[in-house]
Backbone atoms as SQL, in Angstrom:
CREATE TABLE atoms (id INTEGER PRIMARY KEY, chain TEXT, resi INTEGER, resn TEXT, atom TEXT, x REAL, y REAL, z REAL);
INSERT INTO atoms VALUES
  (1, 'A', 1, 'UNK', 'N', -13.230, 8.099, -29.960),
  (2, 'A', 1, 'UNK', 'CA', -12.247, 7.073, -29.689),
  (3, 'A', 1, 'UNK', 'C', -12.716, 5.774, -30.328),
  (4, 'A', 2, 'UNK', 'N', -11.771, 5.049, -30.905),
  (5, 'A', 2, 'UNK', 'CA', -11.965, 3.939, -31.808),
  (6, 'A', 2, 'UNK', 'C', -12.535, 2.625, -30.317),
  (7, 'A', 3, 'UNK', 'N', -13.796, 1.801, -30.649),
  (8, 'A', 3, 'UNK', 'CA', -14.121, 1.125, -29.561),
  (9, 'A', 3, 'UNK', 'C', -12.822, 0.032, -29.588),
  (10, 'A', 4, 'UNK', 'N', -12.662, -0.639, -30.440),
  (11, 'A', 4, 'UNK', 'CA', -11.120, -1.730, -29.792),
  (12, 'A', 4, 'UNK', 'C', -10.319, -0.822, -29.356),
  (13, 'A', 5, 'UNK', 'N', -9.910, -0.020, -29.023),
  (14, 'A', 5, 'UNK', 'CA', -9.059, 0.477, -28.278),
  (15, 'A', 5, 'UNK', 'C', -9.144, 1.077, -26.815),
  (16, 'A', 6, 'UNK', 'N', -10.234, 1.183, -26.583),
  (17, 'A', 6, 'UNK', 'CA', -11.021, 1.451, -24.878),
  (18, 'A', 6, 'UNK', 'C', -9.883, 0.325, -24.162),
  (19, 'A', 7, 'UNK', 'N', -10.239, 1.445, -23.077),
  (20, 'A', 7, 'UNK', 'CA', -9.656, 0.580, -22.357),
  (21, 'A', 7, 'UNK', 'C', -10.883, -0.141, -20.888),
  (22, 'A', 8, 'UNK', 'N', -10.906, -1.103, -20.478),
  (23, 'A', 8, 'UNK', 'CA', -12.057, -1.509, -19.496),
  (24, 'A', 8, 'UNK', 'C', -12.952, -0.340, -18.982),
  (25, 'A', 9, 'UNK', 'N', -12.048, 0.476, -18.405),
  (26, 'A', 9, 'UNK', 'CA', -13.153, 1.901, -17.438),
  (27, 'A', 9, 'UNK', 'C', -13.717, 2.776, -18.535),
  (28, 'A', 10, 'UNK', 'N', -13.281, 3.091, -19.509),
  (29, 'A', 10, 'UNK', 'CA', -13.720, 3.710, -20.648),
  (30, 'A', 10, 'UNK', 'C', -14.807, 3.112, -21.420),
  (31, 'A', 11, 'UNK', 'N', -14.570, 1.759, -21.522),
  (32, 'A', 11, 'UNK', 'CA', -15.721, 0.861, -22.123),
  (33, 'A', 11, 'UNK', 'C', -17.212, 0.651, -20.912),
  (34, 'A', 12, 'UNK', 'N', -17.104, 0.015, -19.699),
  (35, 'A', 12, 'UNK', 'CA', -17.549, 0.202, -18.645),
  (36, 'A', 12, 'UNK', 'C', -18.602, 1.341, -18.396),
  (37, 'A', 13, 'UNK', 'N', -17.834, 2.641, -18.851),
  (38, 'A', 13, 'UNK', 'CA', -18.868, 4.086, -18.838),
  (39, 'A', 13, 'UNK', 'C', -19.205, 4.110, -19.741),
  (40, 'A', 14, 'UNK', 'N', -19.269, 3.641, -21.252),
  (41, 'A', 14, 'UNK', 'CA', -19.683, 4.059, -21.887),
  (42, 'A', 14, 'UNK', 'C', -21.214, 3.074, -22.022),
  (43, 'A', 15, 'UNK', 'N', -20.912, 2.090, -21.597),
  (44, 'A', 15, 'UNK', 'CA', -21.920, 1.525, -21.498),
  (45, 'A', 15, 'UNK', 'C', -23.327, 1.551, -20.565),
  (46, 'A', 16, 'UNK', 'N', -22.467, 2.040, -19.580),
  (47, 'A', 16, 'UNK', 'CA', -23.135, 2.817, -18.626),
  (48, 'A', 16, 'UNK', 'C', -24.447, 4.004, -18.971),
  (49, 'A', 17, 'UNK', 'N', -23.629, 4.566, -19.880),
  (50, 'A', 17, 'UNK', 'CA', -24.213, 6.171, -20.238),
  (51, 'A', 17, 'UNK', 'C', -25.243, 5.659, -21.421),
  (52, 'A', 18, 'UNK', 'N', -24.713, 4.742, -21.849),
  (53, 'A', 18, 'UNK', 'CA', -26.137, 3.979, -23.010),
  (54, 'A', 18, 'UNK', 'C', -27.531, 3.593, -22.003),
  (55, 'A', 19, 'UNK', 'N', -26.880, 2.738, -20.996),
  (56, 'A', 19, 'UNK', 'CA', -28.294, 2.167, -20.541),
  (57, 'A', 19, 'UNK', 'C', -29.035, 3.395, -19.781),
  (58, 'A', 20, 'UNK', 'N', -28.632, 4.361, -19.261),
  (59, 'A', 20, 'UNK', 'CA', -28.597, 5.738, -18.728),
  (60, 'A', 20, 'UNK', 'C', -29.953, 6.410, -19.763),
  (61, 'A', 21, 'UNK', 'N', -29.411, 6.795, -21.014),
  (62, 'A', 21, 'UNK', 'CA', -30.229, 7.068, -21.971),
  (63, 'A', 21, 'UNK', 'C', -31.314, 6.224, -22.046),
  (64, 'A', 22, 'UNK', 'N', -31.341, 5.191, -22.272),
  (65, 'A', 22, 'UNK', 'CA', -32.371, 4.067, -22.363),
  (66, 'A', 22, 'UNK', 'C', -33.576, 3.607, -21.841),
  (67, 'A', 23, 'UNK', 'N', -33.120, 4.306, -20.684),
  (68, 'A', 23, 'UNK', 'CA', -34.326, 3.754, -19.110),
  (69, 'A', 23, 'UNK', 'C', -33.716, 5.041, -18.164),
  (70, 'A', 24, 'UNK', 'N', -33.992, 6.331, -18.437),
  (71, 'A', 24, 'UNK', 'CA', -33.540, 6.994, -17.601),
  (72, 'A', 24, 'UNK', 'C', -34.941, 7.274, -16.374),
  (73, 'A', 25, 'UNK', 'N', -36.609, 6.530, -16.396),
  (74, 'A', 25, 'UNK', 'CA', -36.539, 6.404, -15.255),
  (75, 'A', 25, 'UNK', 'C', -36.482, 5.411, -13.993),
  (76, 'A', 26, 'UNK', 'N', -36.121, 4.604, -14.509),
  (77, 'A', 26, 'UNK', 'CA', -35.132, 3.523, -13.383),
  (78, 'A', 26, 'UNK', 'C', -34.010, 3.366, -13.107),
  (79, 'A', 27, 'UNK', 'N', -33.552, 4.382, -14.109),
  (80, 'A', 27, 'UNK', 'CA', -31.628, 5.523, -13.240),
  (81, 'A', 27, 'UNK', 'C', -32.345, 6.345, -12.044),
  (82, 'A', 28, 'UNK', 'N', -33.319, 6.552, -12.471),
  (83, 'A', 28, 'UNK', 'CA', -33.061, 8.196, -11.456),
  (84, 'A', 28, 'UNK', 'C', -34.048, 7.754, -10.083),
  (85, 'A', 29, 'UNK', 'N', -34.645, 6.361, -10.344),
  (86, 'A', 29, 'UNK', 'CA', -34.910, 5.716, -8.967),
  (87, 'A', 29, 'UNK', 'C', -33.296, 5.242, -8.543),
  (88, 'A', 30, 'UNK', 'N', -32.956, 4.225, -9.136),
  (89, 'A', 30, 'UNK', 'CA', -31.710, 3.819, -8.565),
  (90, 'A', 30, 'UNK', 'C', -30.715, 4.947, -7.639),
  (91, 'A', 31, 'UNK', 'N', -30.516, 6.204, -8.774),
  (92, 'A', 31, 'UNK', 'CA', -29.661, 7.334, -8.565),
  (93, 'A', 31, 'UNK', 'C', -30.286, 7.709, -6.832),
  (94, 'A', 32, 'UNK', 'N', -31.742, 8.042, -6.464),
  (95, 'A', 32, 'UNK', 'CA', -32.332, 8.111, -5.518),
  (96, 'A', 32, 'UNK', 'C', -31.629, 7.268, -4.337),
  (97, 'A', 33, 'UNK', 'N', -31.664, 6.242, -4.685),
  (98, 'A', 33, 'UNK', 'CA', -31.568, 4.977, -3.540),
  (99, 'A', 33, 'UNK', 'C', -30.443, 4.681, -3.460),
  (100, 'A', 34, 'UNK', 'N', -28.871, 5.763, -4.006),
  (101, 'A', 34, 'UNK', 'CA', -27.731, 5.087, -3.962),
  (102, 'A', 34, 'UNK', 'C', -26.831, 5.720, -3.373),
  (103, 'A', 35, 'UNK', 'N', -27.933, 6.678, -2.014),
  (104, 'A', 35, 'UNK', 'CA', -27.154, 6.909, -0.942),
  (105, 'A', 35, 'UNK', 'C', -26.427, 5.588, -0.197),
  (106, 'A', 36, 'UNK', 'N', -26.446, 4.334, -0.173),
  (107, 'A', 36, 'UNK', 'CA', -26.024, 4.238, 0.772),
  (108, 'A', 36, 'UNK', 'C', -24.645, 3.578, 0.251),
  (109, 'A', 37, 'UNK', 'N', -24.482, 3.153, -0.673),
  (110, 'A', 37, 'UNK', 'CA', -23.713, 2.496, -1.721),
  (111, 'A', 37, 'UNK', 'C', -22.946, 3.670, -3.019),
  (112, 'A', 38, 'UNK', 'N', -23.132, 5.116, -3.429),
  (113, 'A', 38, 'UNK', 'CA', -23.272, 5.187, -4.560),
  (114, 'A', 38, 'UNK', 'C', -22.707, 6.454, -4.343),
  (115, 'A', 39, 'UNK', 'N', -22.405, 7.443, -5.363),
  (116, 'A', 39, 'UNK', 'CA', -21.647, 8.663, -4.885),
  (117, 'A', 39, 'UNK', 'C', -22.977, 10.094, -6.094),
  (118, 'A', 40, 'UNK', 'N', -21.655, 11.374, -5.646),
  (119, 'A', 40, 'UNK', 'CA', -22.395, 12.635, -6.105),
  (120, 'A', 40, 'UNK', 'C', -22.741, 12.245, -7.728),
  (121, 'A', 41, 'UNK', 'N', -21.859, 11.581, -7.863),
  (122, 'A', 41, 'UNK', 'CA', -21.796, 11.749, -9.167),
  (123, 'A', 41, 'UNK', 'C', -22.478, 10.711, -10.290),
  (124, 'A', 42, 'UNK', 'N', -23.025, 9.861, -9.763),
  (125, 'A', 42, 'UNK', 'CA', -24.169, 8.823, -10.456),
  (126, 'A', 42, 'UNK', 'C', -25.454, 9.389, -10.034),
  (127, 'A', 43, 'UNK', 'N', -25.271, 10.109, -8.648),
  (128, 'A', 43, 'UNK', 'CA', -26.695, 11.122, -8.829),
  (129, 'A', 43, 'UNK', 'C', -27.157, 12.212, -9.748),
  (130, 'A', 44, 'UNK', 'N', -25.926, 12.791, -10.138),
  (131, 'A', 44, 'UNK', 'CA', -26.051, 14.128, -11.122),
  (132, 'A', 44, 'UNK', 'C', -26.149, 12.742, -12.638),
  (133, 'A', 45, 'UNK', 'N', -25.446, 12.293, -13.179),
  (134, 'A', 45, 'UNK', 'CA', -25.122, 11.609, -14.271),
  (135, 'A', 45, 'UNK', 'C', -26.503, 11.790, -14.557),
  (136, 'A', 46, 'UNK', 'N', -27.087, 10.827, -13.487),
  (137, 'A', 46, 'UNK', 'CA', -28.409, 10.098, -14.053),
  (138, 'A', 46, 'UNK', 'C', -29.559, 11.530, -13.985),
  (139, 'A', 47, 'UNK', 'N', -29.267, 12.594, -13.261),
  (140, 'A', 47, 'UNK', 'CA', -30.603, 13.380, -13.392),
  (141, 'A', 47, 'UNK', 'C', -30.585, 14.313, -14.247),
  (142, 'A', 48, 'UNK', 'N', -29.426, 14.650, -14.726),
  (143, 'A', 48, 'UNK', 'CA', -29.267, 15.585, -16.334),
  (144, 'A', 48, 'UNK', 'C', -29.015, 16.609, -15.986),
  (145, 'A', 49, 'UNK', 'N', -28.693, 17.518, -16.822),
  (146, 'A', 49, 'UNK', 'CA', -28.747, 18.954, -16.356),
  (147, 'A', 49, 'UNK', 'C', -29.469, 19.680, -15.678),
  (148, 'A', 50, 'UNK', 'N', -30.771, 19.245, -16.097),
  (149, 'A', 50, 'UNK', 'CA', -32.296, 19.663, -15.262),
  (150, 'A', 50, 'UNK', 'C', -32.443, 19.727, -13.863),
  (151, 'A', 51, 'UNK', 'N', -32.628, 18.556, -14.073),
  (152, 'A', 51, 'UNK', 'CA', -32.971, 17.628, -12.027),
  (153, 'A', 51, 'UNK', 'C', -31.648, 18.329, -11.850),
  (154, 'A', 52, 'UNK', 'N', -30.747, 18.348, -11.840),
  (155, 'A', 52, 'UNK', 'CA', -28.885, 18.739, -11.258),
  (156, 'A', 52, 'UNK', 'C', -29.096, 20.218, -11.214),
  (157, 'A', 53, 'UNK', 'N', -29.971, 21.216, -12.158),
  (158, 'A', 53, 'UNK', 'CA', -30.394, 22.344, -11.660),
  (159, 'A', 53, 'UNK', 'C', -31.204, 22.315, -10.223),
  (160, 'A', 54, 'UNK', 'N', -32.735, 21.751, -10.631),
  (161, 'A', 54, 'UNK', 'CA', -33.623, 21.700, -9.634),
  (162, 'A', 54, 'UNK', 'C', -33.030, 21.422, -8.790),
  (163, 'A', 55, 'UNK', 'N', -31.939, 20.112, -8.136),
  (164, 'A', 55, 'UNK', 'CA', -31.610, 19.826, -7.039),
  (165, 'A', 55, 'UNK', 'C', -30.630, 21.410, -6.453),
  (166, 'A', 56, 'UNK', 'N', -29.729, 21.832, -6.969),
  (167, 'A', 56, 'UNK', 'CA', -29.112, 22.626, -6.861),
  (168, 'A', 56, 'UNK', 'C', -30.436, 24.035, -6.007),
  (169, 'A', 57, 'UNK', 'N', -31.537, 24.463, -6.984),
  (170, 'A', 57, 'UNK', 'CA', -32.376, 25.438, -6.318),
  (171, 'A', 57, 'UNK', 'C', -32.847, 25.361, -4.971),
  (172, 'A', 58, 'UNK', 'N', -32.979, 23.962, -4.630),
  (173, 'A', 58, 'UNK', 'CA', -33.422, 23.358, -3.475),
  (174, 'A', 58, 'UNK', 'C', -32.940, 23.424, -2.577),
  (175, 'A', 59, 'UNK', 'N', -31.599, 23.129, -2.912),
  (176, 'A', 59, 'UNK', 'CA', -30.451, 22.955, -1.845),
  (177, 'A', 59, 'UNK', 'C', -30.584, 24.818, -1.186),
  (178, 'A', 60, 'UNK', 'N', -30.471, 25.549, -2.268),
  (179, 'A', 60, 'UNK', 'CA', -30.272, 27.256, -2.046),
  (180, 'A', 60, 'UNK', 'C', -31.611, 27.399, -1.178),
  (181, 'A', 61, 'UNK', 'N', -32.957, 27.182, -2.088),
  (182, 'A', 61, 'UNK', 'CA', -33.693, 27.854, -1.157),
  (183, 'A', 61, 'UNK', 'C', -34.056, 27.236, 0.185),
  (184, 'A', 62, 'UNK', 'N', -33.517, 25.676, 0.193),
  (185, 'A', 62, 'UNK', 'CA', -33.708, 25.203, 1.899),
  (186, 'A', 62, 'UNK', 'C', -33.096, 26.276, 2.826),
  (187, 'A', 63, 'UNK', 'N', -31.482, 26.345, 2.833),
  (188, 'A', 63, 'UNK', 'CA', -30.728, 27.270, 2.838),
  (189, 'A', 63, 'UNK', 'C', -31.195, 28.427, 3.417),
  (190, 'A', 64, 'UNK', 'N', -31.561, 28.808, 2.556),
  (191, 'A', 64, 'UNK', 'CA', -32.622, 30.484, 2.926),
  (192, 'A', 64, 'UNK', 'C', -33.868, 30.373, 3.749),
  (193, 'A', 65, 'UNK', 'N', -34.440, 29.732, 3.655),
  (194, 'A', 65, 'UNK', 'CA', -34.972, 29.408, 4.835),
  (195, 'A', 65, 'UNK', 'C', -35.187, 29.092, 5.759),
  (196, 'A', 66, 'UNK', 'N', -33.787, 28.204, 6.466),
  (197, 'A', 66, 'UNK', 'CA', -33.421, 28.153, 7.583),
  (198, 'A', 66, 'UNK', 'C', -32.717, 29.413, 8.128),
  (199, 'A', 67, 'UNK', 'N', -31.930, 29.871, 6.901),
  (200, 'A', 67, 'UNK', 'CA', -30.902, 31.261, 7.806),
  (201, 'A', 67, 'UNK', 'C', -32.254, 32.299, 8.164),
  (202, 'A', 68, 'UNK', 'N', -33.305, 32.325, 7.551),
  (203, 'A', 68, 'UNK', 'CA', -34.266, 33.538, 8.024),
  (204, 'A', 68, 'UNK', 'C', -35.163, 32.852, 8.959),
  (205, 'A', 69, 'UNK', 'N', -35.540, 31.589, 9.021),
  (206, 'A', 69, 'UNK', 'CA', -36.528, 30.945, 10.308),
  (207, 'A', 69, 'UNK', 'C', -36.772, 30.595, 11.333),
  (208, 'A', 70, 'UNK', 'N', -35.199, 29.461, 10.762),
  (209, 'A', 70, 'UNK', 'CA', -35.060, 28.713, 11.931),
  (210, 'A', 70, 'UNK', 'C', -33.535, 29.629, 12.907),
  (211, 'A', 71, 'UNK', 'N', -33.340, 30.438, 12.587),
  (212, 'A', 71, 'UNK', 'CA', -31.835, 30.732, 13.411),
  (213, 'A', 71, 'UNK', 'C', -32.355, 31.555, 14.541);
């Protein structure tokens, strides 16, 4: 997309996703700390495919270990 033609929210993210690249580890503190303010999705943004795996395994094997331990 041609940049004069963005529109604010389009420009906004894209700028976003630059500083993202740039300093991705003081995204992924921020991303951490933006439960209380911040949603799913600046958490995944900022942790990549990776961390957004790892978090995902975590979530499963907590999971599994409560249905076999704690129940």
């Amino acid at each position: 997309m041609d940049k004069d033609k963005e529109i604010p929210e389009e420009r906004r993210e894209r700028l976003r996703q630059q500083e993202w690249k740039n300093n991705p580890t003081g995204n992924l503190n921020d991303s951490l700390n933006r439960g209380s303010n911040g949603s799913l999705v600046d958490l995944v943004g900022s942790l990549g495919w990776k961390g957004t795996g790892i978090l995902i395994l975590i979530i499963i094997f907590g999971f599994i270990i409560y249905a076999l331990f704690l129940r």
